[in-house]
N, C-alpha and C positions, 0 to 999 in steps of 0.2 A: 354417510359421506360417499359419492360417489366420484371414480377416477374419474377424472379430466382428459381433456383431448388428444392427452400422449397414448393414453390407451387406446382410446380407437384406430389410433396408428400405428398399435404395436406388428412391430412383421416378423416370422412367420406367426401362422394360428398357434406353432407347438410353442413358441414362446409365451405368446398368451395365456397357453393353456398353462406352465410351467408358473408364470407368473400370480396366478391364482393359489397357486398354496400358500404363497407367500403374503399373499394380498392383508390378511386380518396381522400378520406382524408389521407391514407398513404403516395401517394403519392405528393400530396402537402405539408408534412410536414418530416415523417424520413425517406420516399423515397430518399429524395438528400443529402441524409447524403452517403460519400463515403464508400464504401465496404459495404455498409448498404443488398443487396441481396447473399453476400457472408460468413457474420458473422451467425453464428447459436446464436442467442439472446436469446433463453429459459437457455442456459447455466449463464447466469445471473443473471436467474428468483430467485434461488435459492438463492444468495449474498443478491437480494434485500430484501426479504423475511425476511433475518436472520437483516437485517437493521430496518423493521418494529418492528421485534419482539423484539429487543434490546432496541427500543426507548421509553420513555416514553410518547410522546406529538409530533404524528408522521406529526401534522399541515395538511397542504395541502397535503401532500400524503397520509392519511386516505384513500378516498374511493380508489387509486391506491391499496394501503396495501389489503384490502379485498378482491377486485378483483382478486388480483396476487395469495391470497391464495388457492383458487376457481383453479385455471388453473392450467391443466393437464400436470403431468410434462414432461418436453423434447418434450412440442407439441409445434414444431415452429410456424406451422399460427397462434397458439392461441397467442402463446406473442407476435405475431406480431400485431393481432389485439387489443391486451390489450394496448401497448404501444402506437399506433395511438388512441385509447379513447382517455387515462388519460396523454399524453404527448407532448408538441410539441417543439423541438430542437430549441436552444439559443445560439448561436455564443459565447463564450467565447475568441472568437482569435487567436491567432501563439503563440505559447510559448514555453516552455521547457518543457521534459516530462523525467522525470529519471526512474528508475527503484529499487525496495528495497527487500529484501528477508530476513526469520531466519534463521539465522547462526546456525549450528552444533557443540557447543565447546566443548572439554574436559577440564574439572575443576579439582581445589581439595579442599579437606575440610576445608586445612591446607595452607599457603603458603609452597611451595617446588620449587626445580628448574626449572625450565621453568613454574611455578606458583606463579609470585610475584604479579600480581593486581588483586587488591581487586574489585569482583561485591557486589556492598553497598545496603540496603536497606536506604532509607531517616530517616534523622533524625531530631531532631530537630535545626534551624541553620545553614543549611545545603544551605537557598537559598545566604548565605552571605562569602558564602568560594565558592574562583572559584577550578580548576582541579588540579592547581598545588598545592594548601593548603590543599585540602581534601587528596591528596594522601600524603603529609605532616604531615597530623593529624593521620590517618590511620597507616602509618610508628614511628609515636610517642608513639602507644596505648592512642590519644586521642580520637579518634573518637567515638562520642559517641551510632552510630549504631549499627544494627549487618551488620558482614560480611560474605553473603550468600555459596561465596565460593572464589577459586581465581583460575586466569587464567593465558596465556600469556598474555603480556601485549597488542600486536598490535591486539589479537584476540578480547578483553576486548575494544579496543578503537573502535574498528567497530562494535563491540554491540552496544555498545551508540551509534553508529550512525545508526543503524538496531531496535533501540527500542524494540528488543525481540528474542528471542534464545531459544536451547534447550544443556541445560547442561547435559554432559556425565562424570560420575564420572569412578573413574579408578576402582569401582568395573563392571561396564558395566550398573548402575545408571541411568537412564535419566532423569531430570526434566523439566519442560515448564520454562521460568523465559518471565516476562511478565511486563511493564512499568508501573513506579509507584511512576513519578513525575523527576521533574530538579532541579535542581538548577539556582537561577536571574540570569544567565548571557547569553551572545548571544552565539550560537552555530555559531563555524568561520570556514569554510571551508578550511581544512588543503589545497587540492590541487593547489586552489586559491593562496596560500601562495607559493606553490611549481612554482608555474608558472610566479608571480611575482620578486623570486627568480632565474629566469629564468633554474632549475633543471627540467624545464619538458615544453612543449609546451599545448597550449589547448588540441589539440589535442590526444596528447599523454595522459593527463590525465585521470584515471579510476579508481573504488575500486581495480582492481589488480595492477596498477602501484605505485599505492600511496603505496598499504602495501609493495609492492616489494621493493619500496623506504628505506622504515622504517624498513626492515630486512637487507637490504646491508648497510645501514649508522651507525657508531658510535653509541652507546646507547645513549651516554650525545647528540647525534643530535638529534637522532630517539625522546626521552623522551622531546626535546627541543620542535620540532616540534607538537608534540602533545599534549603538554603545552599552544601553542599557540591558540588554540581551549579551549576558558576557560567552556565552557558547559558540566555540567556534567549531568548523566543520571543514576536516580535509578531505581531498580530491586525489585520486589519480587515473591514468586514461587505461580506458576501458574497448582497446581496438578487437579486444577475442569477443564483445560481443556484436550476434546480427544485427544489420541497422532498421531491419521489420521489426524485432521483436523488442520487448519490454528490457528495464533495465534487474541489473539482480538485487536481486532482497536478501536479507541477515543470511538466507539457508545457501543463499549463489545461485536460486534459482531464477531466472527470467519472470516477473512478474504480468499475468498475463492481463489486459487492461478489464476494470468492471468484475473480475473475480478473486483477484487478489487483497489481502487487508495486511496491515501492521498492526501487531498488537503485544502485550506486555506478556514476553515468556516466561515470567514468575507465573502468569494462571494461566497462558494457554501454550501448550507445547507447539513448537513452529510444526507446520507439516500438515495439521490439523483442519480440519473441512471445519467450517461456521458456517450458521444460519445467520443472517441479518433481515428484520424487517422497522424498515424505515420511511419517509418521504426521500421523494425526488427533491434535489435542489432548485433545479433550471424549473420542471413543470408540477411541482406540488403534490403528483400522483404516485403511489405507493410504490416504495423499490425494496423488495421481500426475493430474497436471492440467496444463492450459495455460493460460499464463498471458500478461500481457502486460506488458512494464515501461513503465511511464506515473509513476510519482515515486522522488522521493529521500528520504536521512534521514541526519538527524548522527550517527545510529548504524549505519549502511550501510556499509561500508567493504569494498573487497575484490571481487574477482572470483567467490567462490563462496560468494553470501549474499543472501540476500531477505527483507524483507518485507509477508507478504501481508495483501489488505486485505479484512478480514471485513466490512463493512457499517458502522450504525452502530446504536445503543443497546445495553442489557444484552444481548439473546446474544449479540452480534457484540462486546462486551467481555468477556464470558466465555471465548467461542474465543479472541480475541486475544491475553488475559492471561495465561492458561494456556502459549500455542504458544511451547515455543523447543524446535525439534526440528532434530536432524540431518539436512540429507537433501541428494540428489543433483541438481544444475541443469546444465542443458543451454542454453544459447543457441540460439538459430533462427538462423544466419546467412544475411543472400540470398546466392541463387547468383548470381555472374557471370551468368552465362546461363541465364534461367526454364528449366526441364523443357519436353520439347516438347507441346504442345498435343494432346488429345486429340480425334480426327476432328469435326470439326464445333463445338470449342470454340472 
Protein backbone atom coordinates (compact mmCIF):
# COMPACT_ATOMS: atom_id res chain seq x y z
CA UNK A 1 0.00 0.00 0.00
CA UNK A 2 1.50 2.94 -1.02
CA UNK A 3 1.29 6.78 0.80
CA UNK A 4 -0.82 9.07 -1.05
CA UNK A 5 -0.28 12.56 -1.99
CA UNK A 6 0.16 14.07 1.51
CA UNK A 7 3.44 12.52 1.36
CA UNK A 8 4.78 13.79 -1.61
CA UNK A 9 4.19 17.03 0.16
CA UNK A 10 5.40 16.33 3.30
CA UNK A 11 7.84 19.50 4.25
CA UNK A 12 10.88 19.36 5.48
CA UNK A 13 12.82 16.16 3.84
CA UNK A 14 13.84 15.52 7.91
CA UNK A 15 10.21 15.01 8.42
CA UNK A 16 9.82 12.64 5.94
CA UNK A 17 12.70 11.13 6.68
CA UNK A 18 11.37 10.96 10.74
CA UNK A 19 8.09 9.79 9.14
CA UNK A 20 9.51 6.56 7.89
CA UNK A 21 10.11 4.74 10.96
CA UNK A 22 6.78 5.21 11.69
CA UNK A 23 5.48 4.34 8.30
CA UNK A 24 4.99 0.21 8.91
CA UNK A 25 2.89 1.15 12.44
CA UNK A 26 0.60 3.34 10.30
CA UNK A 27 0.16 1.16 8.18
CA UNK A 28 -0.68 -1.73 10.28
CA UNK A 29 -3.24 0.21 11.96
CA UNK A 30 -5.20 3.50 10.25
CA UNK A 31 -3.45 2.62 7.01
CA UNK A 32 -6.72 0.19 6.28
CA UNK A 33 -9.06 2.40 7.29
CA UNK A 34 -10.88 3.32 3.80
CA UNK A 35 -10.34 6.75 2.11
CA UNK A 36 -7.76 6.84 4.96
CA UNK A 37 -4.83 8.37 2.05
CA UNK A 38 -7.38 10.55 0.50
CA UNK A 39 -8.97 12.37 3.74
CA UNK A 40 -6.85 15.53 4.76
CA UNK A 41 -6.89 14.48 8.80
CA UNK A 42 -5.10 17.83 10.12
CA UNK A 43 -8.60 19.33 9.38
CA UNK A 44 -9.80 17.51 12.38
CA UNK A 45 -6.94 18.32 14.40
CA UNK A 46 -8.49 21.46 15.27
CA UNK A 47 -12.34 19.74 16.45
CA UNK A 48 -10.11 17.58 18.57
CA UNK A 49 -8.39 20.18 20.18
CA UNK A 50 -11.54 22.23 21.10
CA UNK A 51 -12.60 18.58 22.67
CA UNK A 52 -9.49 18.45 24.97
CA UNK A 53 -9.96 21.92 25.99
CA UNK A 54 -13.63 21.68 26.78
CA UNK A 55 -13.18 18.67 28.94
CA UNK A 56 -12.51 18.63 32.31
CA UNK A 57 -10.94 14.98 32.95
CA UNK A 58 -9.86 14.26 29.37
CA UNK A 59 -8.68 10.43 30.93
CA UNK A 60 -6.73 8.48 28.32
CA UNK A 61 -6.47 11.06 25.70
CA UNK A 62 -4.29 13.24 27.97
CA UNK A 63 -1.11 12.62 26.48
CA UNK A 64 -3.00 12.54 22.79
CA UNK A 65 -4.40 16.31 24.05
CA UNK A 66 -0.78 17.55 24.43
CA UNK A 67 0.69 16.25 21.57
CA UNK A 68 -2.19 17.36 19.18
CA UNK A 69 -1.51 20.83 20.90
CA UNK A 70 2.19 20.87 19.92
CA UNK A 71 1.35 20.01 15.94
CA UNK A 72 1.71 22.32 13.31
CA UNK A 73 -1.40 23.29 12.09
CA UNK A 74 -2.70 22.00 8.41
CA UNK A 75 0.67 19.77 8.47
CA UNK A 76 -0.88 16.52 7.19
CA UNK A 77 2.28 14.05 7.84
CA UNK A 78 2.43 15.36 11.26
CA UNK A 79 -1.31 14.33 12.22
CA UNK A 80 -0.74 11.54 10.52
CA UNK A 81 2.01 10.73 12.53
CA UNK A 82 0.31 11.77 15.70
CA UNK A 83 -2.57 9.72 15.12
CA UNK A 84 -0.57 6.42 14.40
CA UNK A 85 1.45 7.23 18.14
CA UNK A 86 -1.66 7.82 20.36
CA UNK A 87 -4.43 5.71 18.27
CA UNK A 88 -5.29 2.51 16.92
CA UNK A 89 -8.81 1.95 14.98
CA UNK A 90 -11.82 -0.21 16.67
CA UNK A 91 -14.40 -1.55 14.55
CA UNK A 92 -17.60 -0.17 15.71
CA UNK A 93 -19.59 -2.06 12.83
CA UNK A 94 -22.40 -1.26 9.89
CA UNK A 95 -24.89 1.17 11.11
CA UNK A 96 -26.75 4.25 10.39
CA UNK A 97 -25.20 7.48 9.90
CA UNK A 98 -27.60 10.69 9.69
CA UNK A 99 -26.80 13.83 9.19
CA UNK A 100 -27.79 17.28 11.74
CA UNK A 101 -27.20 21.04 11.11
CA UNK A 102 -28.36 24.88 12.82
CA UNK A 103 -31.23 26.08 11.45
CA UNK A 104 -31.51 29.77 10.40
CA UNK A 105 -35.04 30.95 11.87
CA UNK A 106 -36.85 34.16 11.93
CA UNK A 107 -38.60 34.70 15.37
CA UNK A 108 -40.58 37.29 17.20
CA UNK A 109 -40.63 38.76 20.51
CA UNK A 110 -44.29 38.52 20.71
CA UNK A 111 -46.53 35.81 19.18
CA UNK A 112 -47.92 37.18 15.79
CA UNK A 113 -48.95 35.35 12.56
CA UNK A 114 -46.94 33.02 11.22
CA UNK A 115 -45.26 33.13 15.02
CA UNK A 116 -47.42 31.10 17.21
CA UNK A 117 -44.74 28.45 19.00
CA UNK A 118 -43.21 29.32 21.80
CA UNK A 119 -39.05 28.48 21.84
CA UNK A 120 -39.24 27.82 26.14
CA UNK A 121 -36.43 28.20 28.34
CA UNK A 122 -36.91 25.04 31.09
CA UNK A 123 -38.62 25.46 33.95
CA UNK A 124 -39.37 24.12 36.84
CA UNK A 125 -41.92 20.66 36.15
CA UNK A 126 -41.22 20.83 33.12
CA UNK A 127 -39.77 17.00 32.93
CA UNK A 128 -43.62 15.77 33.72
CA UNK A 129 -45.64 17.72 30.92
CA UNK A 130 -45.04 15.95 27.46
CA UNK A 131 -45.42 18.49 24.02
CA UNK A 132 -48.84 18.48 23.81
CA UNK A 133 -49.44 19.98 27.65
CA UNK A 134 -46.64 22.34 27.55
CA UNK A 135 -47.91 24.00 24.39
CA UNK A 136 -51.34 23.75 26.51
CA UNK A 137 -49.84 25.41 29.52
CA UNK A 138 -48.04 28.04 27.32
CA UNK A 139 -51.51 28.92 25.42
CA UNK A 140 -53.09 29.13 28.97
CA UNK A 141 -50.48 31.72 30.59
CA UNK A 142 -49.54 28.87 32.61
CA UNK A 143 -46.27 28.13 31.91
CA UNK A 144 -44.26 29.01 34.31
CA UNK A 145 -40.99 29.82 32.17
CA UNK A 146 -39.85 32.40 30.16
CA UNK A 147 -40.71 32.57 26.53
CA UNK A 148 -37.47 33.30 24.57
CA UNK A 149 -39.28 34.05 21.45
CA UNK A 150 -41.73 32.50 18.97
CA UNK A 151 -41.69 30.98 15.65
CA UNK A 152 -43.40 29.07 12.91
CA UNK A 153 -44.57 26.25 14.34
CA UNK A 154 -42.84 23.38 11.78
CA UNK A 155 -39.65 25.67 11.84
CA UNK A 156 -39.73 25.45 15.96
CA UNK A 157 -40.40 21.44 15.80
CA UNK A 158 -37.17 20.86 13.69
CA UNK A 159 -35.38 22.93 16.31
CA UNK A 160 -35.90 20.49 18.81
CA UNK A 161 -34.91 18.24 16.62
CA UNK A 162 -31.65 20.16 15.50
CA UNK A 163 -30.78 21.02 19.34
CA UNK A 164 -29.71 24.46 18.29
CA UNK A 165 -30.29 27.52 15.84
CA UNK A 166 -29.70 31.00 15.21
CA UNK A 167 -32.69 33.27 15.72
CA UNK A 168 -33.29 36.15 13.32
CA UNK A 169 -35.45 38.79 14.83
CA UNK A 170 -37.51 41.02 12.32
CA UNK A 171 -35.37 43.84 13.36
CA UNK A 172 -32.47 41.94 11.40
CA UNK A 173 -31.49 40.56 15.32
CA UNK A 174 -29.43 37.38 15.37
CA UNK A 175 -29.14 35.41 18.49
CA UNK A 176 -27.16 31.83 19.01
CA UNK A 177 -30.13 29.84 21.10
CA UNK A 178 -28.28 26.73 22.20
CA UNK A 179 -29.66 23.38 24.42
CA UNK A 180 -30.52 23.51 27.61
CA UNK A 181 -32.18 20.49 28.67
CA UNK A 182 -35.77 18.14 27.76
CA UNK A 183 -38.26 17.11 29.18
CA UNK A 184 -38.70 12.73 30.61
CA UNK A 185 -40.21 11.75 27.71
CA UNK A 186 -38.83 9.65 24.54
CA UNK A 187 -38.15 11.58 21.51
CA UNK A 188 -40.53 9.55 18.73
CA UNK A 189 -39.60 9.89 15.29
CA UNK A 190 -42.46 11.55 13.43
CA UNK A 191 -41.24 9.96 10.03
CA UNK A 192 -41.43 6.57 11.41
CA UNK A 193 -44.90 7.40 12.08
CA UNK A 194 -45.44 8.76 8.68
CA UNK A 195 -44.24 5.42 7.14
CA UNK A 196 -46.27 3.27 9.31
CA UNK A 197 -49.04 5.24 8.35
CA UNK A 198 -48.12 4.39 5.04
CA UNK A 199 -48.01 8.60 3.82
CA UNK A 200 -44.54 8.07 2.92
CA UNK A 201 -42.17 4.99 1.94
CA UNK A 202 -38.54 4.54 3.71
CA UNK A 203 -37.27 5.68 1.22
CA UNK A 204 -38.98 8.55 0.46
CA UNK A 205 -38.48 9.79 4.09
CA UNK A 206 -36.18 13.05 4.95
CA UNK A 207 -36.09 16.47 6.99
CA UNK A 208 -37.50 17.88 3.64
CA UNK A 209 -40.26 15.51 3.01
CA UNK A 210 -41.47 15.28 6.58
CA UNK A 211 -41.79 19.32 6.79
CA UNK A 212 -43.15 19.34 3.18
CA UNK A 213 -45.59 16.83 4.81
CA UNK A 214 -46.52 19.17 7.63
CA UNK A 215 -46.99 22.36 5.50
CA UNK A 216 -49.41 20.70 2.83
CA UNK A 217 -51.63 18.83 5.68
CA UNK A 218 -54.56 20.21 7.65
CA UNK A 219 -53.19 22.19 10.87
CA UNK A 220 -55.41 20.03 13.33
CA UNK A 221 -53.09 16.88 11.33
CA UNK A 222 -49.84 18.68 10.89
CA UNK A 223 -50.31 19.89 15.07
CA UNK A 224 -51.54 16.05 15.56
CA UNK A 225 -48.59 14.67 13.91
CA UNK A 226 -46.19 16.52 15.94
CA UNK A 227 -47.99 15.84 19.18
CA UNK A 228 -47.03 12.41 18.58
CA UNK A 229 -43.40 13.13 19.25
CA UNK A 230 -43.95 13.90 23.12
CA UNK A 231 -40.17 15.14 23.61
CA UNK A 232 -39.74 18.38 24.05
CA UNK A 233 -36.55 20.44 23.91
CA UNK A 234 -35.39 23.71 25.76
CA UNK A 235 -33.51 26.64 24.75
CA UNK A 236 -31.56 29.35 26.07
CA UNK A 237 -29.34 32.17 24.30
CA UNK A 238 -26.18 31.56 23.64
CA UNK A 239 -24.54 35.38 22.99
CA UNK A 240 -20.86 33.96 24.57
CA UNK A 241 -20.84 32.10 21.33
CA UNK A 242 -18.86 33.46 17.97
CA UNK A 243 -21.26 34.05 15.31
CA UNK A 244 -18.43 32.36 12.51
CA UNK A 245 -18.28 29.40 14.47
CA UNK A 246 -20.35 26.15 15.05
CA UNK A 247 -22.69 25.86 17.78
CA UNK A 248 -21.52 23.75 21.31
CA UNK A 249 -22.01 20.10 21.53
CA UNK A 250 -22.72 17.93 25.00
CA UNK A 251 -18.54 18.59 25.70
CA UNK A 252 -19.23 22.98 25.27
CA UNK A 253 -17.16 22.45 22.60
CA UNK A 254 -17.87 24.55 19.19
CA UNK A 255 -18.78 21.86 16.65
CA UNK A 256 -16.61 22.37 13.71
CA UNK A 257 -18.90 21.85 10.41
CA UNK A 258 -18.13 18.14 8.36
CA UNK A 259 -15.90 16.88 11.26
CA UNK A 260 -17.96 16.80 13.99
CA UNK A 261 -20.54 13.63 14.93
CA UNK A 262 -23.06 12.92 17.86
CA UNK A 263 -23.04 9.83 19.32
CA UNK A 264 -24.25 7.43 22.14
CA UNK A 265 -21.59 8.06 25.15
CA UNK A 266 -22.57 4.64 26.64
CA UNK A 267 -20.00 3.26 23.79
CA UNK A 268 -18.16 6.11 22.62
CA UNK A 269 -16.44 8.40 25.17
CA UNK A 270 -17.03 12.18 23.87
CA UNK A 271 -13.69 13.68 22.89
CA UNK A 272 -12.83 10.65 20.80
CA UNK A 273 -11.49 10.89 17.13
CA UNK A 274 -13.89 8.40 14.62
CA UNK A 275 -13.47 7.09 11.30
CA UNK A 276 -16.56 7.18 9.31
CA UNK A 277 -16.87 5.62 5.79
CA UNK A 278 -20.03 6.24 4.00
CA UNK A 279 -21.91 7.79 0.84
CA UNK A 280 -22.45 11.41 0.15
CA UNK A 281 -26.03 12.37 0.42
CA UNK A 282 -26.28 15.34 -2.18
CA UNK A 283 -23.78 13.42 -4.86
CA UNK A 284 -23.65 9.57 -4.03
CA UNK A 285 -19.86 9.58 -3.91
CA UNK A 286 -17.87 8.25 -0.96
CA UNK A 287 -17.59 10.40 2.25
CA UNK A 288 -14.62 8.26 4.30
CA UNK A 289 -13.32 10.94 6.79
CA UNK A 290 -12.30 11.74 10.39
CA UNK A 291 -14.19 12.74 12.53
CA UNK A 292 -14.52 13.76 16.05
CA UNK A 293 -17.24 12.84 18.61
CA UNK A 294 -17.92 16.21 20.50
CA UNK A 295 -22.10 15.59 21.06
CA UNK A 296 -25.07 13.63 21.65
CA UNK A 297 -28.63 13.10 20.55
CA UNK A 298 -32.13 11.38 21.68
CA UNK A 299 -31.94 9.72 18.60
CA UNK A 300 -28.22 8.34 19.00
CA UNK A 301 -28.37 5.15 20.46
CA UNK A 302 -26.02 2.29 20.04
CA UNK A 303 -22.42 1.68 19.38
CA UNK A 304 -22.37 1.86 15.62
CA UNK A 305 -24.29 5.16 14.68
CA UNK A 306 -23.45 8.78 14.26
CA UNK A 307 -24.57 11.91 13.56
CA UNK A 308 -22.61 14.26 11.44
CA UNK A 309 -22.65 17.79 11.70
CA UNK A 310 -22.96 19.65 8.29
CA UNK A 311 -22.74 23.46 9.38
CA UNK A 312 -25.56 25.58 9.56
CA UNK A 313 -28.22 27.31 7.15
CA UNK A 314 -29.81 25.96 3.86
CA UNK A 315 -26.99 23.72 2.30
CA UNK A 316 -25.88 22.36 5.43
CA UNK A 317 -29.77 21.53 5.78
CA UNK A 318 -30.00 20.28 2.64
CA UNK A 319 -26.87 17.71 3.22
CA UNK A 320 -28.32 17.07 6.59
CA UNK A 321 -31.82 16.33 5.65
CA UNK A 322 -31.18 14.21 2.82
CA UNK A 323 -28.26 11.81 4.88
CA UNK A 324 -29.46 8.63 6.46
CA UNK A 325 -26.90 6.29 4.89
CA UNK A 326 -25.33 3.07 5.88
CA UNK A 327 -21.96 2.98 6.55
CA UNK A 328 -18.94 1.57 8.47
CA UNK A 329 -17.28 3.48 11.99
CA UNK A 330 -14.38 2.77 13.53
CA UNK A 331 -13.40 4.19 17.03
CA UNK A 332 -9.69 5.75 17.59
CA UNK A 333 -8.94 4.03 20.69
CA UNK A 334 -5.59 5.38 22.84
CA UNK A 335 -3.09 3.17 22.97
CA UNK A 336 -1.90 2.16 26.46
CA UNK A 337 1.42 3.21 25.43
CA UNK A 338 1.86 6.11 22.52
CA UNK A 339 3.90 4.68 19.40
CA UNK A 340 7.46 5.40 19.82
CA UNK A 341 8.59 8.73 18.86
CA UNK A 342 10.11 9.54 15.78
CA UNK A 343 14.20 10.77 16.05
CA UNK A 344 14.17 14.02 17.19
CA UNK A 345 10.21 14.19 17.78
Amino acid sequence: MRPGSWWARARPEALRARFTVLLPLLLASCGGLPGWERDRVSEAVPGFLAGCAASSDPGPLAPACSEAARLPPGDEAAARVFLARHFEPVPAGEGLITGYYEPVLRVSPVPAPGFTAPLLATAPGAPDLDRASIEAAVAAGEWPGAVLAWADPVDAFFLQIQGSGRAVFPDGTARRLGYAGKNGHPYVPVGRLLIERGAMTREEVSMQSIRAWLRAAPPADARALMDANPSWVFFRWRDDLPAEGGPAGTLGAPLPPGRAVAVDRSHVPLGSPMWIATRDPLTGGRLERLVIALDTGGAIRGPARADLFWGWGDAAGEAAGRMRETGRIWVLRPRVTPGPRTPGG
